[in-house]
C-alpha positions as CSV (number, residue, x, y, z in Angstrom):
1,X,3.6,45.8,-46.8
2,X,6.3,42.9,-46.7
3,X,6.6,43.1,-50.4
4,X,7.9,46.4,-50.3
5,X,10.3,45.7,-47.3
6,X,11.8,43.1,-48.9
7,X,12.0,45.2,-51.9
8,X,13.8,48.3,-49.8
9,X,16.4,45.1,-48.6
10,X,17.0,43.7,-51.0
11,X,17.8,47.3,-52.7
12,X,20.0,48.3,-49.6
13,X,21.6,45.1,-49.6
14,X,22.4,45.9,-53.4
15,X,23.7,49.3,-52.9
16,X,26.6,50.2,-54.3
17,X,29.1,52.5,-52.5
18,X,32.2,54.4,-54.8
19,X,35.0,55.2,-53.4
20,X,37.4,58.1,-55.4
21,X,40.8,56.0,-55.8
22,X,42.1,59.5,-56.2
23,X,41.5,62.4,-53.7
24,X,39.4,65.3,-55.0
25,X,39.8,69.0,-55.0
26,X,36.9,70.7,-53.2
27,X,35.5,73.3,-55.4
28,X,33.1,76.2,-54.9
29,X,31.3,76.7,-51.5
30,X,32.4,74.4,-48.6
31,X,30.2,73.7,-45.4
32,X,32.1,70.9,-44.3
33,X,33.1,70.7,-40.5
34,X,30.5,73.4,-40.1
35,X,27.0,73.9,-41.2
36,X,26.3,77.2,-43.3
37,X,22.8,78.9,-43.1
38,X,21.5,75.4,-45.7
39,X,23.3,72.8,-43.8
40,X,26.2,71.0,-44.2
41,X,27.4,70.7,-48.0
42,X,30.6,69.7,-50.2
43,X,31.3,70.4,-53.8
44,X,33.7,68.5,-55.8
45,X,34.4,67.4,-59.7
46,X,34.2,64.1,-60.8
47,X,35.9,62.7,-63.5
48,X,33.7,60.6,-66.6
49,X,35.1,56.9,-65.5
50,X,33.3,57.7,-62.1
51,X,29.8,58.9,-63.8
52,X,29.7,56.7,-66.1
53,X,29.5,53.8,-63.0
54,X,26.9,56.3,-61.6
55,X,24.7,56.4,-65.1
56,X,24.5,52.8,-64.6
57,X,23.9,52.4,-61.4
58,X,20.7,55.3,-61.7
59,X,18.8,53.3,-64.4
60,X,18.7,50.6,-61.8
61,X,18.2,52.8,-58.9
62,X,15.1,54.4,-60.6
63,X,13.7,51.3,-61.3
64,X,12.7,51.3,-57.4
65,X,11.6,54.6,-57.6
66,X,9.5,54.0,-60.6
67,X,8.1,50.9,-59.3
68,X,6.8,53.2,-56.3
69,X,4.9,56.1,-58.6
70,X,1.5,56.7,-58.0
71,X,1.1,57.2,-61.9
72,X,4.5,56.4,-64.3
73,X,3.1,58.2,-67.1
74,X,2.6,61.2,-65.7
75,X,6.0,61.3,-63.8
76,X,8.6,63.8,-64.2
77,X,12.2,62.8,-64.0
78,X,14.6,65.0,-62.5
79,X,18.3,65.6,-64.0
80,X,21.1,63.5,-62.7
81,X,22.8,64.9,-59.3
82,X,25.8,65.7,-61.6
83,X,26.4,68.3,-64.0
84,X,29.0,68.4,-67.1
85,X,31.3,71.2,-66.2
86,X,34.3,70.6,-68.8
87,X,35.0,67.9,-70.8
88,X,34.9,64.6,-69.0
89,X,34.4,66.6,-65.9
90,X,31.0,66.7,-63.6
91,X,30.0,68.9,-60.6
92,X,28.7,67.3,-57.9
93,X,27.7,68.7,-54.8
94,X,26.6,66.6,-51.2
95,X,24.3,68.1,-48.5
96,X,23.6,66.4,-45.4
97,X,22.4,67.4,-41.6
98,X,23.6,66.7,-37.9
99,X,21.3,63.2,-38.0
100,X,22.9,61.9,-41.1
101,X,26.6,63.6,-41.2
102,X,29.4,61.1,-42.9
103,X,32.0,60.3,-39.9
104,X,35.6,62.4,-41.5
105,X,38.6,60.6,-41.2
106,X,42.4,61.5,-41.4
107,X,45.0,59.7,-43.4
108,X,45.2,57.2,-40.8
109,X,41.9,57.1,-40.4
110,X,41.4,59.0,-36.6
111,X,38.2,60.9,-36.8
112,X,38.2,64.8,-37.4
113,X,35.9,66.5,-35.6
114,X,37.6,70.4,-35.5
115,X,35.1,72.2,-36.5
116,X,37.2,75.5,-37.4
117,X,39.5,72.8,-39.7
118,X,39.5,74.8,-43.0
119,X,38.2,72.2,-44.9
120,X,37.4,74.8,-48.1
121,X,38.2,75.1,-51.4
122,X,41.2,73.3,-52.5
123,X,41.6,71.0,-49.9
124,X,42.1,67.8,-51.1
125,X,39.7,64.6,-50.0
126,X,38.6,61.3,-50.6
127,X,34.8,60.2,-50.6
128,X,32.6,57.2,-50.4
129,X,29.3,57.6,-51.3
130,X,26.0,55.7,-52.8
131,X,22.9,57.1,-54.8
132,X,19.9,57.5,-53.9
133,X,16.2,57.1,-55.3
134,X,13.6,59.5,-54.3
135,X,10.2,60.5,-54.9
136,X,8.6,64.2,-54.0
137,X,5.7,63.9,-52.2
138,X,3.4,65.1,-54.9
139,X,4.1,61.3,-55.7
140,X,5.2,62.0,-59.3
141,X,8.7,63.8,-59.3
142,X,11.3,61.4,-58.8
143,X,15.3,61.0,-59.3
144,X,18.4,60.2,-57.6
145,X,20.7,62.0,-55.0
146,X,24.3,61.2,-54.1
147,X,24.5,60.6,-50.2
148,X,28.0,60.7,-48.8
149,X,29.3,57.5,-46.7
150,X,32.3,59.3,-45.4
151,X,35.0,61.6,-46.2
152,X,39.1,61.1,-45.8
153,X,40.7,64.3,-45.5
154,X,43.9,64.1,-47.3
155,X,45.2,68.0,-47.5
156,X,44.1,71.3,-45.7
157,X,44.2,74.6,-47.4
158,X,42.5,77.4,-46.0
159,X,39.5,78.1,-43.9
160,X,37.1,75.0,-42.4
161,X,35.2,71.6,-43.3
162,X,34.6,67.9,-42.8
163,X,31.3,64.9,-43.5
164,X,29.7,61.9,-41.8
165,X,26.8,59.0,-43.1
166,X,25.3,56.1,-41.4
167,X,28.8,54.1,-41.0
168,X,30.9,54.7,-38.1
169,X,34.3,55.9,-38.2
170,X,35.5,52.7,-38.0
171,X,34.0,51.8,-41.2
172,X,34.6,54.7,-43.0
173,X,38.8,54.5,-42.0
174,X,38.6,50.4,-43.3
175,X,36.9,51.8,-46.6
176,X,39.9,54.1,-47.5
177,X,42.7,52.4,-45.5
178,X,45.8,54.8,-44.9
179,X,46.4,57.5,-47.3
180,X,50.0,59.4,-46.9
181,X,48.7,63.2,-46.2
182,X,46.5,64.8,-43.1
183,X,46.8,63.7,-40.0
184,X,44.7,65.1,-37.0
185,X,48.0,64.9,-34.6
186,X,49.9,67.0,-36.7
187,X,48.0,69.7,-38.8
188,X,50.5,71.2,-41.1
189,X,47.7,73.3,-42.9
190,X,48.3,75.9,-45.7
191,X,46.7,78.4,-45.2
192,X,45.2,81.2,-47.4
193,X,43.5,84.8,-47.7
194,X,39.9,83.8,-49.1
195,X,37.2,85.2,-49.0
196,X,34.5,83.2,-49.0
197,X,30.7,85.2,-50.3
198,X,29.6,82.5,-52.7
199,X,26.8,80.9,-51.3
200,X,24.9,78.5,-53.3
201,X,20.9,77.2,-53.0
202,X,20.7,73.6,-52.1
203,X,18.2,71.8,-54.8
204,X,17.5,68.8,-52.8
């Protein structure tokens, strides 16, 4: 009804994107420029300043999705989209598809689009993304997912990766402004013997 698409607005107007000020290492299985077998994914760690943000912006962004269940107190919440893997360091991990793929940008912010770029682990990147609510459609699961905006590729080491959202790449390049590192005219990639056989599950 209009309630609820004012409601969905006025929650998308309210979204709120994070940006790392920092790049981020890539760790653990990368499907980046090129979809594996599940889709398109990237794993990173996030440090505790950035989670904490996201801690606080989940209680509010479950307040939609609780507003939406069929029955609240039978509901099961689902665990954050972030796991503690060291101290004051979380996993994280994105998956999207061709329809909602984060426009990649260089340093300068050209798009990358090479799909045998080694965008794997080690690489170096910076990400804008925003969370999520969901509900299953038994109606009574629910929790948050993070959804990548974009991705700025800042170093290249090894084998091949990149990510897209609803922004074009125009947005995404004005969201990280230039960054000293890759640039898609001159790819001065390391590269590296890996050998790439973990594959992980996707649990979204």
């Amino acid at each position: 009804g209009f309630c609820s698409r004012i409601n969905l607005f006025l929650l998308l107007m309210s979204r709120q994107t994070f940006v790392t000020e920092e790049p981020v290492t890539l760790e653990g299985f990368q499907a980046v420029m090129k979809p594996s077998k599940y889709g398109y994914s990237l794993a990173t760690v996030l440090d505790e300043e950035v989670i904490n943000d996201l801690e606080v912006d989940r209680q509010s962004t479950l307040k939609w999705a609780e507003s939406k269940l069929k029955n609240p107190k039978r509901s099961t919440l689902r665990p954050e989209p972030w796991e503690e893997a060291a101290k004051g360091k979380f996993k994280v991990k994105f998956s999207w598809n061709e329809e909602t793929k984060p426009p990649i940008v260089d340093t300068d912010g050209a798009p990358v689009t090479d799909e045998r770029l080694p965008l794997y682990e080690g690489s170096e990147v910076k990400l804008a993304f925003y969370q999520k609510p969901y509900i299953l459609k038994d109606g009574v699961t629910y929790g948050t997912s993070l959804k990548l905006e974009g991705i700025q590729v800042v170093s290249v080491k090894s084998e091949a990766g990149v990510d897209t959202g609803d922004r074009n790449v125009e947005d995404v390049a004005s969201l990280f402004g230039k960054t000293k590192g890759f640039k898609v005219g001159e790819p001065n990639v390391v590269t590296e013997e890996t050998n790439e056989t973990t594959e992980e599950d996707d649990d979204f």
